[in-house]
C-alpha positions as CSV (number, residue, x, y, z in Angstrom):
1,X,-4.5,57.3,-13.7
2,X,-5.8,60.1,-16.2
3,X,-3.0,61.9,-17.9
4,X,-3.8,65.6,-19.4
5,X,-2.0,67.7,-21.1
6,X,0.5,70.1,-19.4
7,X,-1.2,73.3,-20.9
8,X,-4.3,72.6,-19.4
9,X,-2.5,72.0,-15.7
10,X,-2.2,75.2,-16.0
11,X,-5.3,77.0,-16.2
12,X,-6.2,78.7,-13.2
13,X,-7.9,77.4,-10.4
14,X,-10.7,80.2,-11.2
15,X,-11.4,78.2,-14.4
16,X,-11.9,75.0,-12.7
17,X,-8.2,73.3,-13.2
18,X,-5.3,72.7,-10.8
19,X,-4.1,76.2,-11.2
20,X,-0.1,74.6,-12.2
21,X,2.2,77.9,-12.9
22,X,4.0,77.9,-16.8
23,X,7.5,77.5,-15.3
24,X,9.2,78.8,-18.5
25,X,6.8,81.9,-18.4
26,X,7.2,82.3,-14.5
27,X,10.9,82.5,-14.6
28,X,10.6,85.4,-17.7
29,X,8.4,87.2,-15.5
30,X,10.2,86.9,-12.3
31,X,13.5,88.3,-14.6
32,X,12.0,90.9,-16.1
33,X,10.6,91.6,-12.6
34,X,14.6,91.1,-11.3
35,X,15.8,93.9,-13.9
36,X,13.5,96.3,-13.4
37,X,14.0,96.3,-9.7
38,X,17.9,97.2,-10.7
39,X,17.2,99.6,-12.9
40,X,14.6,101.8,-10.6
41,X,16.2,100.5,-6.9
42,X,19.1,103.0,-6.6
43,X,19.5,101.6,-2.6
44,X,19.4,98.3,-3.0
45,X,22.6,96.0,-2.4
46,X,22.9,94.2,-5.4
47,X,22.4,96.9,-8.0
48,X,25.5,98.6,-6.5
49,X,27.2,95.4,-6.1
50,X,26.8,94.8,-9.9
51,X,26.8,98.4,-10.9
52,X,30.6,98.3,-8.9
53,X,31.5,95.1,-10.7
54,X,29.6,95.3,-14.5
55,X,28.3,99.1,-15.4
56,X,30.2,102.4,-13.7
57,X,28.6,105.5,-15.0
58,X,25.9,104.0,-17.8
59,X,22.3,103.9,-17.1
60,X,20.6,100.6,-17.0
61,X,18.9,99.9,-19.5
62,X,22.1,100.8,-21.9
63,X,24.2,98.9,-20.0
64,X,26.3,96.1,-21.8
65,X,26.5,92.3,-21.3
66,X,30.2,91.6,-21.2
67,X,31.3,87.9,-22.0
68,X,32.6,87.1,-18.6
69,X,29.9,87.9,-16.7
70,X,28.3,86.2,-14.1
71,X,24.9,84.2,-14.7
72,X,23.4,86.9,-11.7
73,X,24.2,89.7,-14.5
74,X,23.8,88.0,-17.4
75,X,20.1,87.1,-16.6
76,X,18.6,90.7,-16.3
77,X,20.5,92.0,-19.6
78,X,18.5,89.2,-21.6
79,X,15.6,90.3,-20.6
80,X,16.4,93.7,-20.9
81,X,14.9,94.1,-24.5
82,X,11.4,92.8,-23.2
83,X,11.2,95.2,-20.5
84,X,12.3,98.1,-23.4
85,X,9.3,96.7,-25.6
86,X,6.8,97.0,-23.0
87,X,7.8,100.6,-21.1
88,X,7.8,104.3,-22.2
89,X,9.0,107.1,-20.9
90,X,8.2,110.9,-20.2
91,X,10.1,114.1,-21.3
92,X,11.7,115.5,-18.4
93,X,14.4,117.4,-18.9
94,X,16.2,118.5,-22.5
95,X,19.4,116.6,-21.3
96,X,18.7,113.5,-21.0
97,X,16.7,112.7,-24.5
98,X,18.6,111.4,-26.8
99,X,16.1,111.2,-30.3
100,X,17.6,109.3,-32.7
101,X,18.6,106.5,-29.9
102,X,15.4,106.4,-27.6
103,X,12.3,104.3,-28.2
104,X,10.0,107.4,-26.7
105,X,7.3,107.8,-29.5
106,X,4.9,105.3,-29.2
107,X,3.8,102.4,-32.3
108,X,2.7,105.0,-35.3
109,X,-0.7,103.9,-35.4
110,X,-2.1,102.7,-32.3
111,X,-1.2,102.5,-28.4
112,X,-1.5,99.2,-27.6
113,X,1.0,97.0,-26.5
114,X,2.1,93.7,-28.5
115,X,0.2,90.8,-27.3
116,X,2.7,88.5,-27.9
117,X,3.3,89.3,-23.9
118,X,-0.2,89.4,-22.7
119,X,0.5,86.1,-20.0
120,X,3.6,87.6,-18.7
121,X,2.6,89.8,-15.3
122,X,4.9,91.7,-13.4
């Protein structure tokens, strides 16, 4: 039997390997994926399940991560900072910007986003 490493398992099939998926980066991806569907899904079950139980009037991206709460809620606030590193948002309305507190203004010299993120898709 021929043993190879685990990195390159998981090169993708396209590239000639067996296409394995990064578990660790897989689950990141499917949490960030997990908090941005509560934060944008204002029908879906579980965000007002949670929302009832964790958050009552906050938005959710400013909600906090109490101490005693469940590993379902827990999850999606540590991954909350990666999804605010990689999103921007648009002036709306005069109400709801808050300038000294928002991230709004893109990086000062360029508008690309950090590559330290480049292999997680959502």
């Amino acid at each position: 039997m021929h043993w190879s490493k685990w990195n390159r398992l998981c090169v993708s099939k396209q590239a000639g390997k067996l296409g394995f998926r990064d578990m660790s980066t897989f689950n990141h991806a499917l949490l960030a994926k997990q908090c941005w569907r509560l934060c944008k899904n204002s029908s879906c079950l579980s965000k007002r399940v949670l929302k009832g139980c964790y958050r009552r009037s906050t938005d959710c991206l400013e909600a906090e991560s109490k101490s005693n709460a469940s590993y379902v809620w827990q999850s999606p606030m540590w991954w909350r900072e990666l999804l605010e590193m990689g999103t921007r948002w648009r002036i709306g309305d005069m109400y709801t910007v808050h300038i000294y507190k928002d991230w709004w203004i893109p990086r000062p010299t360029t508008f690309k986003r950090d590559a330290s993120y480049t292999r997680l898709c959502l």
